[in-house]
C-alpha positions as CSV (number, residue, x, y, z in Angstrom):
1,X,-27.0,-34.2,-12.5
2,X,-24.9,-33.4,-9.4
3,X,-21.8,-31.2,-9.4
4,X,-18.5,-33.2,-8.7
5,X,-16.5,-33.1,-5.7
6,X,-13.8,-32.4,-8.7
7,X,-15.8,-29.5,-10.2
8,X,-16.1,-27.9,-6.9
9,X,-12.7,-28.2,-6.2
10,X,-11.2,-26.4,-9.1
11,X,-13.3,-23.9,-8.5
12,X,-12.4,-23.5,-5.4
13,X,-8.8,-23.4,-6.4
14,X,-9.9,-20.6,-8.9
15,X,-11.5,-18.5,-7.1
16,X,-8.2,-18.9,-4.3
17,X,-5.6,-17.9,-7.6
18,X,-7.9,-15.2,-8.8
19,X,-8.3,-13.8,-4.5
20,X,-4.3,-14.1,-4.3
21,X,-3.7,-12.1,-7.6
22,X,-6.0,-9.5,-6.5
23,X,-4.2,-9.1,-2.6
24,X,-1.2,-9.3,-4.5
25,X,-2.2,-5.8,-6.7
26,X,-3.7,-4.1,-3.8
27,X,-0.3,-4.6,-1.8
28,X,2.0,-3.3,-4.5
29,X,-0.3,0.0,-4.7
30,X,0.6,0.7,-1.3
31,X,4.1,-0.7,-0.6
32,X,6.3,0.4,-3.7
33,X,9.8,-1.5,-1.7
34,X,13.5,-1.0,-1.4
35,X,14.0,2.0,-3.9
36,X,13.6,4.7,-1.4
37,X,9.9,5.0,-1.8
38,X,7.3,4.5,1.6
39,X,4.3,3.5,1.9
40,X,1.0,6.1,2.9
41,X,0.9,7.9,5.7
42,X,-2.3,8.4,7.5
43,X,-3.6,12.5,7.4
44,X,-3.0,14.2,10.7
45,X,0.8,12.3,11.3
46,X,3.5,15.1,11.9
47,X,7.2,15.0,11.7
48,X,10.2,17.3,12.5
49,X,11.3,18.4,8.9
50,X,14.9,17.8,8.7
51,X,15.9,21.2,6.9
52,X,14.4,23.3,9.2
53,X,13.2,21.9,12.4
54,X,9.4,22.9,12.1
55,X,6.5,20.0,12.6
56,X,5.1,19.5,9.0
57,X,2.3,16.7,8.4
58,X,3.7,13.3,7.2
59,X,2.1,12.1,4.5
60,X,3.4,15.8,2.5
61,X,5.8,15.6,-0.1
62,X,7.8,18.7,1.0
63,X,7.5,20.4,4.0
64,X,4.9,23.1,4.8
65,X,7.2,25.9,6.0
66,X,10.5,26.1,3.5
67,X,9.3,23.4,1.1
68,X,12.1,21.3,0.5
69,X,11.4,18.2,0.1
70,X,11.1,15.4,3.0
């Protein structure tokens, strides 16, 4: 017994749904959207804190020298 060309192409289709579901996930972990939230920030990136001037690493919550957040 031979495996149909139909067989093969549901699964195919499948395993395409069940690829896209799974990309899907993984880019809502790291890109939350419009409601003020960001995405990662790789280690080692630095940015002027707004409050008080001083370079503080990106991908911190609050700033490294007065705390408050970024």
């Amino acid at each position: 017994m031979g495996v149909s060309v139909i067989g093969i192409g549901v699964l195919l289709i499948g395993a395409l749904l069940v690829g896209a579901v799974v990309v899907s996930i993984i880019a809502r972990l790291f890109k939350k959207g419009g409601d003020g939230s960001t995405t990662p920030v790789a280690r080692g990136v630095t940015l002027n804190c707004p409050h008080c001037g001083n370079q503080t690493e990106a991908a911190r919550p609050q700033c490294q020298h007065c705390s408050k957040d970024l």
